[in-house]
C-alpha positions in Angstrom: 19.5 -9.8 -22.2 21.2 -9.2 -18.9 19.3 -7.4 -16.2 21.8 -4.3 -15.1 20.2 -5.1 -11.0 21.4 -8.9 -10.9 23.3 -9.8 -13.3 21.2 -12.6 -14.4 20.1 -13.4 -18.0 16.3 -12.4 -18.3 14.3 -12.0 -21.8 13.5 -8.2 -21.0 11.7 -7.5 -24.0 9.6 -10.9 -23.1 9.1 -9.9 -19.5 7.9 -6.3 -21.5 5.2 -7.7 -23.8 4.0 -9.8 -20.8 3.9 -6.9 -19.0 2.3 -4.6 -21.0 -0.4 -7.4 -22.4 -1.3 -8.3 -19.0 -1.9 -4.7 -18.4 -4.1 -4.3 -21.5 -6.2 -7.4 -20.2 -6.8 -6.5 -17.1 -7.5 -2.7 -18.1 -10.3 -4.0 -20.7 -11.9 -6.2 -18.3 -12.1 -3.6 -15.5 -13.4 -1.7 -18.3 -16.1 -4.1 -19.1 -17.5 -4.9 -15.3 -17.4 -0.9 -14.4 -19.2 -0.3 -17.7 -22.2 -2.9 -17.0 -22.2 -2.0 -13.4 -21.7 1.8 -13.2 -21.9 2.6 -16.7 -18.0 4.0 -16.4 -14.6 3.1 -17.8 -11.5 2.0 -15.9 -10.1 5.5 -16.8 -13.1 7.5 -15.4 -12.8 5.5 -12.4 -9.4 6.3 -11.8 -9.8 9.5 -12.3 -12.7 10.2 -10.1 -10.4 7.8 -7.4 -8.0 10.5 -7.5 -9.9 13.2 -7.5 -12.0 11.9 -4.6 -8.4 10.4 -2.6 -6.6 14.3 -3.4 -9.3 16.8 -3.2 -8.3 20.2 -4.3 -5.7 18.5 -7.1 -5.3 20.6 -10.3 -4.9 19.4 -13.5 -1.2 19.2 -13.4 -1.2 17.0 -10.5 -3.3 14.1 -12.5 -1.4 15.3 -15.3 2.0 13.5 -13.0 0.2 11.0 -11.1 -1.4 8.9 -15.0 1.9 10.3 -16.8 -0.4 11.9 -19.5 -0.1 15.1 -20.9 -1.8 18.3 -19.0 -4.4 18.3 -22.4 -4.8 14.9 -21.9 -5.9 15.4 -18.4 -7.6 18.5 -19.1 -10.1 16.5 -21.4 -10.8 13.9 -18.9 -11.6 16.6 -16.6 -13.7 18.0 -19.2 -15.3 14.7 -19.5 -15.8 14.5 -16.0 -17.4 17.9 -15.9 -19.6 16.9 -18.5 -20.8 14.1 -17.0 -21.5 16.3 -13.6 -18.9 14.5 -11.9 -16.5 16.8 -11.1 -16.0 20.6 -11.1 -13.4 23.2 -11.5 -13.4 25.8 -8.8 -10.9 29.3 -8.6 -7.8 28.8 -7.0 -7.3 31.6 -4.6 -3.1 31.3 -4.7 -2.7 30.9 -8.3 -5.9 32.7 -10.7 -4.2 31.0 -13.6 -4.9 27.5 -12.5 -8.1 25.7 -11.0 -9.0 23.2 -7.9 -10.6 19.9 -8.7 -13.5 18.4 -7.0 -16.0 16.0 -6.9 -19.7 16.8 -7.0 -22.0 14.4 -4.8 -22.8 12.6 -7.4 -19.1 12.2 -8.8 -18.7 11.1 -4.9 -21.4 8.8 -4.6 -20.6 7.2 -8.1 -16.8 6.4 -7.5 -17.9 4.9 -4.0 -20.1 2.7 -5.6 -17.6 1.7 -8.2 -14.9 1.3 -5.8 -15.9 -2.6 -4.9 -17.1 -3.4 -8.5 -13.0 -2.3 -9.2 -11.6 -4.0 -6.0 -13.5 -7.3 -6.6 -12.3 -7.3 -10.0 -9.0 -6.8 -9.4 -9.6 -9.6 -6.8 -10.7 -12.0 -9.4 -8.5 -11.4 -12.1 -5.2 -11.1 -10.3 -5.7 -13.2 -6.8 -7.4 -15.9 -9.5 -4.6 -16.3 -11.2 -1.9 -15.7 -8.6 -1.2 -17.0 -5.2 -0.3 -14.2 -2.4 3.0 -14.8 -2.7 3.3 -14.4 -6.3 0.8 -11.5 -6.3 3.4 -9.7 -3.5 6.5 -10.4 -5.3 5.5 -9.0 -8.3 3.7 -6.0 -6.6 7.2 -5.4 -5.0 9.3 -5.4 -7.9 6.5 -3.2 -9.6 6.8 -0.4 -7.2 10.6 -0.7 -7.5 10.4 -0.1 -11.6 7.8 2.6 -10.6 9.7 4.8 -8.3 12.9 4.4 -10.5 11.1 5.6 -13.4 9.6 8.3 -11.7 12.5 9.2 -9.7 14.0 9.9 -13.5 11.1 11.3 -15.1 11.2 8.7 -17.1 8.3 8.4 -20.3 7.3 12.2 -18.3 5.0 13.6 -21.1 6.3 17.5 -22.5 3.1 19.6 -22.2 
């Protein structure tokens, strides 16, 4: 296959099970040092990440940052709640919808687990790549990212 960019012959769908396998990896084993550490998942994490990094974010909002569905996020939050991680509060410009936030102890958990996930990443990507390798790819990542969001492209319907 040709890449439309360069011009230059590239297996895409190669370069897309890579991708994607190397994504599943590295999710499960950020899975499995979070669990043991801080008895959490990759996805709590990231969503108590968020929610800590953009307080007062509603639903919708992680909905578009993880490119899931608003039920889909609406569980997690659930989840979260459960957990006594996070809360809903009243919006005061919009009664329909709610403000996220993260209870002390939602707080305190995603600062501990914030250096279990940064090591981790540390390990399995700076282990296996050298800076320059890690930088590149990082760069042409964030390229595919904004174009895909620029487009709305894979944007879950509800």
């Amino acid at each position: 296959m040709t890449s439309k960019a360069s011009g230059e012959t590239v297996d895409l769908p190669g370069f897309f099970a890579d991708l994607v396998r190397c994504e599943t990896r590295l999710y499960n084993a950020l899975n499995d040092r979070l669990r043991e550490r801080h008895s959490i998942v990759t996805s709590q994490f990231e969503g108590l990440r968020y929610l800590r990094d953009h307080p007062g974010s509603r639903v919708a909002d992680l909905a578009a940052e993880f490119a899931i569905g608003v039920g889909a996020a609406s569980k997690t939050v659930d989840r979260l709640e459960k957990q006594g991680w996070a809360v809903r509060q009243p919006n005061p410009s919009d009664r329909r919808s709610s403000l996220l936030a993260l209870t002390d102890d939602g707080s305190r958990l995603v600062d501990a687990a914030e250096k279990t996930f940064a090591d981790g990443v540390a390990d399995l990507i700076g282990g296996a790549l050298d800076s320059s390798s890690v930088s590149a790819a990082a760069q042409a990542l964030s390229k595919l990212r904004s174009v895909l969001e620029r487009d709305q492209t894979g944007t879950p319907i509800g």
